[in-house]
N, C-alpha and C positions, 0 to 999 in steps of 0.2 A: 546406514551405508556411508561410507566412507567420499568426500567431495574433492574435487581437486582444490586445492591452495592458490589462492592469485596474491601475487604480491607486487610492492612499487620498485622497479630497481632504479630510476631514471627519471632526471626532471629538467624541463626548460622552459623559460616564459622569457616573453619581452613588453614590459609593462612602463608608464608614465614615472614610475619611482625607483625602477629598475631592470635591467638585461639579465640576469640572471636569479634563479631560483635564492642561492646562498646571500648575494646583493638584498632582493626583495624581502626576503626576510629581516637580517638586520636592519631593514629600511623600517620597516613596520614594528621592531619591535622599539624604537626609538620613536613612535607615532610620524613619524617626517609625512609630509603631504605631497604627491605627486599632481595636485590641482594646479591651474595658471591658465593664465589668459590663454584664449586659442590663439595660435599665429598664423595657421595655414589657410586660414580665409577674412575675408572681412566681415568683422560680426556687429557692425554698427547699427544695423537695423533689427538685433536679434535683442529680446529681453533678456537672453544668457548671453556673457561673452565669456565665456572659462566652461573647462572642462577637463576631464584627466587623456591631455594631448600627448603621446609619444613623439616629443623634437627633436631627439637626435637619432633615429633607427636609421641604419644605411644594409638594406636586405644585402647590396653586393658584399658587405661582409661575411656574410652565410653563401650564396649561391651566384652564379655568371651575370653581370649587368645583362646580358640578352633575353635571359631568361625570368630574372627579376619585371623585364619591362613585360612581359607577358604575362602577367600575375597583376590583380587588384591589391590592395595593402592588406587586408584580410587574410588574403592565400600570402600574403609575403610574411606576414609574423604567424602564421602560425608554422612556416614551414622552417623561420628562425628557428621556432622554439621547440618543434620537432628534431632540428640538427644537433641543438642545446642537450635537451634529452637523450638522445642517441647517444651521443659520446660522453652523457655524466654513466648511461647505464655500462658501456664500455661492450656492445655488442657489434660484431662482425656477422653483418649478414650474409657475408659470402660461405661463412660456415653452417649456416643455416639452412634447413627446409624451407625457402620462401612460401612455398603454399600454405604454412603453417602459421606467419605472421600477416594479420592482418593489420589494417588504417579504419580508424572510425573517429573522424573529429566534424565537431559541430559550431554554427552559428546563428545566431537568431537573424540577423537579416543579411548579411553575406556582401555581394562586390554592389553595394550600394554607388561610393565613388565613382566607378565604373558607366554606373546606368546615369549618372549626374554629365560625366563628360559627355561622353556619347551623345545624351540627349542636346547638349549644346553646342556639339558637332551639328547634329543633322539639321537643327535649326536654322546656322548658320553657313553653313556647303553645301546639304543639301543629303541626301539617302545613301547615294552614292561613298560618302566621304567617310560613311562608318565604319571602324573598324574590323577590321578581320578576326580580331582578336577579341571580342566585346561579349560574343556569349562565354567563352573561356573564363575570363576576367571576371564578371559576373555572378556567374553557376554557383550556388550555395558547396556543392560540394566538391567545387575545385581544389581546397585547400586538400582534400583527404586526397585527392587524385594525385596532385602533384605529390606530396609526399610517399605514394606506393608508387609511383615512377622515378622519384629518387633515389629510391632504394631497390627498385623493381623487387618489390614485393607481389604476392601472387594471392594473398588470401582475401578473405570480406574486406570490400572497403566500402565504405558507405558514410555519410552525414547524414543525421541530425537534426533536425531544425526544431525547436520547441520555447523558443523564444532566452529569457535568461536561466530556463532549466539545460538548455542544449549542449552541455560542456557536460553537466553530470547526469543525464542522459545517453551522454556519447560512453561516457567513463563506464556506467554502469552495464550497457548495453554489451563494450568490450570485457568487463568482466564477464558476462553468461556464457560469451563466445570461448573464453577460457575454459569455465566450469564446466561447458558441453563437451570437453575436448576436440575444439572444430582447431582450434589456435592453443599454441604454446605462446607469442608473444602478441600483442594491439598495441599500436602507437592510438594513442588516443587522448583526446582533449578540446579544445575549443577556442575560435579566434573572432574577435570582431573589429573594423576597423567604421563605425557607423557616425564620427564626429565627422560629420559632413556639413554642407548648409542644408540640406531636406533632411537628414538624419534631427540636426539639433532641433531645427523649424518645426519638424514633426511632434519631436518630446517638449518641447516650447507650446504646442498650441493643445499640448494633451495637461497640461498646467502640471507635471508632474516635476519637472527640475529645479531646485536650488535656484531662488534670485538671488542669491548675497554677492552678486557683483564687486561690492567693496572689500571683501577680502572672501577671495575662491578657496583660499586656500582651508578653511573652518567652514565651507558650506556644508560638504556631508559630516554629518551630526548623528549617526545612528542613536537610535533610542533617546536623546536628548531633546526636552520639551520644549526647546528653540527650533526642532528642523522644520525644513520646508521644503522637501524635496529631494531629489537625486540630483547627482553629479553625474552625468555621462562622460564615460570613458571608452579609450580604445585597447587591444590590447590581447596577447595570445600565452596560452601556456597547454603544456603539454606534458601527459608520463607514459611513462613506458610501465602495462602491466606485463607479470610472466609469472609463467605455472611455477609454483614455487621449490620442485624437485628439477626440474630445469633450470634454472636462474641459481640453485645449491650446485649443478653438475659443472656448473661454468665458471663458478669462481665469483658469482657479481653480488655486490655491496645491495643490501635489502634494506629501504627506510622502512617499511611498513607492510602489513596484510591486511588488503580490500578484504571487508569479510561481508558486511550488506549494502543491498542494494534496494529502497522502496522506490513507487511512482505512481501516480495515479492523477487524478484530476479536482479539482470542487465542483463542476458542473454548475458553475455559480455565473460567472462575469464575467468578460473579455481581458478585461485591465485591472477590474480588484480581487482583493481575497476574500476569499468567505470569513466574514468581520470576526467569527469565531476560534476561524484555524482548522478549523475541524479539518480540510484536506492535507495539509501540514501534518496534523497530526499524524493522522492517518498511515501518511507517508512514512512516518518516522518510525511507528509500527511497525509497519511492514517490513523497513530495515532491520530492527532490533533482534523480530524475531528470523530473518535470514541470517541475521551473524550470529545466531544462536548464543545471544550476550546478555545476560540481565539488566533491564534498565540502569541499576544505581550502578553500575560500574564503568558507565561513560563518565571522564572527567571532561570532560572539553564538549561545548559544540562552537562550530565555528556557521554563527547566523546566517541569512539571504540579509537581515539588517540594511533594509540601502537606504534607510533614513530618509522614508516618506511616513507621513503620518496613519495609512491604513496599514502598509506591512509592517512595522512594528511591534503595533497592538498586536495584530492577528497571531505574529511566530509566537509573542514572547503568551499570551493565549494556547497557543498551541503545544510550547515547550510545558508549561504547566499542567495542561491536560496529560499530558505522556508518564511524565516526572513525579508530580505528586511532590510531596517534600523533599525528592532531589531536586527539585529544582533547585531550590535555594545552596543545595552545595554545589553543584557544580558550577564552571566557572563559562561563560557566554562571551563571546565578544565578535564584532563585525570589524574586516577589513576592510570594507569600504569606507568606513572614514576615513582613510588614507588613502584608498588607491582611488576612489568613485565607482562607477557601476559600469562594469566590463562587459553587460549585457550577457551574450552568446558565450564569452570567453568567462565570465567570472565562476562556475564551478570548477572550473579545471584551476585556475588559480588559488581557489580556496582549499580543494583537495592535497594540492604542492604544501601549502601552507602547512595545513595538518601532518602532510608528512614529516616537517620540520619542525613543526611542536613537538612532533614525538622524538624524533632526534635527536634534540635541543633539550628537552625539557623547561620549555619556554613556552608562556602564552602571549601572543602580541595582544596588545591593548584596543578599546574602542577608542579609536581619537575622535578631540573634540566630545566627547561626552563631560557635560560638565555641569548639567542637572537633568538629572533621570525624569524621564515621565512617569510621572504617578498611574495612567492609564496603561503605559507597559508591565511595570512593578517596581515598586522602590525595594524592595527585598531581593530581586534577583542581583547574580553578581556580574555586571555587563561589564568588568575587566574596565574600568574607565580610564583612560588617560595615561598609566604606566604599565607598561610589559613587568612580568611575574615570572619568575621560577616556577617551577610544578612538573611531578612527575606525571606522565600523562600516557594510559595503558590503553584506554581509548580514545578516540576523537570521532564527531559526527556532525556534518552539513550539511545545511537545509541548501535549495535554491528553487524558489519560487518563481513562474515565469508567466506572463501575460497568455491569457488563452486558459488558466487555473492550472496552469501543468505545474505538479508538484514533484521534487526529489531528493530522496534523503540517501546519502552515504556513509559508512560506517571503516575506519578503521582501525586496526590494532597494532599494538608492539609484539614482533615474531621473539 
């Protein structure tokens, strides 16, 4: 039987290393680092002081300062990067079935900032003084609400939450709602805004991020046998999918077609992976065989890579286990050695990515990779240090999230 087609017409993100998807890319394929010291608080009592911080985002460039101040930073870049989107895909929804487009974006911990002021409100005025606006601000799935009230949109809208799976999670979720014919289009993706002081304190006392203090900017190190951690990032992106005889009926520009979608769990740890990969794996499976693709004919995966010392081992374990002797051809590389680790936001980011590899015919490089771990694999090809040419007919990304949630994506060139 015959499936509906989902395909990407549309992208926007607002990231540490750049405001735009076409930006972000050339940013990454030049390895550039969007790491640096925090500035929006004082970090002098933090063993981290860097992070991948967005310094210059002004939301009222996208939306009303009134309505910007009603919004946590979270719901404010992902609703950036939804506007971003919108208008790359070049859709009028006033010509539209609203009930037929739905909103699905996700975050792993949501209007954190938010519950930080507020708490220091009440502390200091007293219960009374809290704001009005403070569950709004807060609410995991604010970002997906505001954005189907900016458009008054009328179909599923829903978030997410699955920690740094919750971007492609949300993506894959909005694809089914395609393939079931409930939706012709989903805004869909994922934003976190978590460089807080309880955000970093928190990853600070889970020993899990990057000390290299003296230059942030080479902390995350994917697959390289110097890392020590992640870089937390802030940070939102978003696409626009659409049934792919709709998106032909209207005239709009196709990067690519979502073809799988896996997910599942390891049933293993709170915060590691199963040392194996085996749910990784698993995962990847599951995708391969929904995009009805043969293994060897993925050239690209674009890793979860966040350059701590257990996910590493486990994906590039995992990649192996799938791959068999593709692995050694295909080409691997992690963004986050450039951007850091976008939590909730980074599969949406990585999926954009992929869309522009296939676009491009371009692979960005792992930055900072610059001696391979022997326990990852010195035989695979983790793209080190220089962006590559390469035609690219598939691409596929992992993203691994605390709680074992695993998710794998798959796309194609239409």
């Amino acid at each position: 039987m015959n499936r509906r087609r989902v395909v990407i017409t549309g992208l926007g993100c607002v990231t540490a290393l750049a405001e735009s998807a076409d930006e972000l890319f050339s940013a990454l394929c030049r390895a550039e680092s969007g790491i640096s010291r925090i500035q929006s608080f004082d970090t002098k009592k933090f063993p981290v002081n860097f992070g991948g911080e967005i310094k210059r985002f002004d939301a009222t460039k996208y939306i009303a300062s009134r309505d910007a101040k009603r919004m946590d930073r979270f719901t404010q870049l992902a609703t950036a990067s939804a506007i971003q989107a919108v208008g790359d895909s070049g859709i009028d929804f006033e010509a539209e079935n609203k009930h037929r487009v739905g909103v699905l974006v996700g975050t792993g911990i949501g209007g954190i900032k938010e519950i930080e002021d507020q708490h220091k409100r009440i502390i200091r005025k007293g219960p009374r003084k809290v704001s009005p606006f403070c569950v709004p601000r807060l609410m995991g799935n604010a970002a997906s609400g505001c954005i189907s009230i900016l458009y008054g949109l009328k179909g599923p809208n829903m978030c997410i939450v699955t920690a740094c799976a919750s971007a492609s999670h949300s993506i894959g979720e909005a694809f089914y709602s395609i393939l079931a014919d409930r939706c012709d289009i989903m805004i869909t993706g994922g934003a976190e805004a978590a460089l807080t002081p309880i955000g970093l304190a928190s990853f600070c006392a889970l020993k899990s991020l990057s000390t290299r203090n003296d230059a942030p900017e080479i902390a995350s190190r994917p697959f390289d046998k110097d890392r020590d951690g992640f870089v937390l990032s802030e940070g939102g992106g978003i696409i626009i999918l659409e049934e792919y005889e709709h998106a032909i009926k209207r005239g709009a520009r196709i990067y690519c077609e979502l073809l799988g979608y896996g997910a599942n769990a390891d049933g293993y740890h709170i915060t590691a992976p199963d040392p194996e990969g085996r749910g990784a794996a698993d995962a990847m499976r599951i995708a391969i065989k929904g995009a009805r693709v043969e293994p060897e004919k993925i050239d690209y995966i674009n890793a979860h890579g966040t350059s701590t010392e257990l996910n590493d081992i486990a994906e590039s374990l995992a990649i192996k286990s799938v791959f068999g002797d593709h692995a050694y051809k295909l080409a691997v590389s992690s963004t986050k050695g450039s951007l850091g680790h976008l939590l909730g936001a980074s599969g949406a980011v990585e999926v954009i990515v992929m869309a522009k590899v296939i676009e491009k015919s371009a692979i960005p490089p792992t930055a900072n990779l610059e001696n391979t771990d022997k326990r990852c694999d010195l035989k695979m090809d983790y793209v080190p240090l220089i962006a590559r040419q390469a035609n690219v007919d598939y691409a596929l990304s992992n993203s691994l999230g605390f709680g074992g949630h695993n998710c794998c994506l798959i796309v194609g060139k239409v």
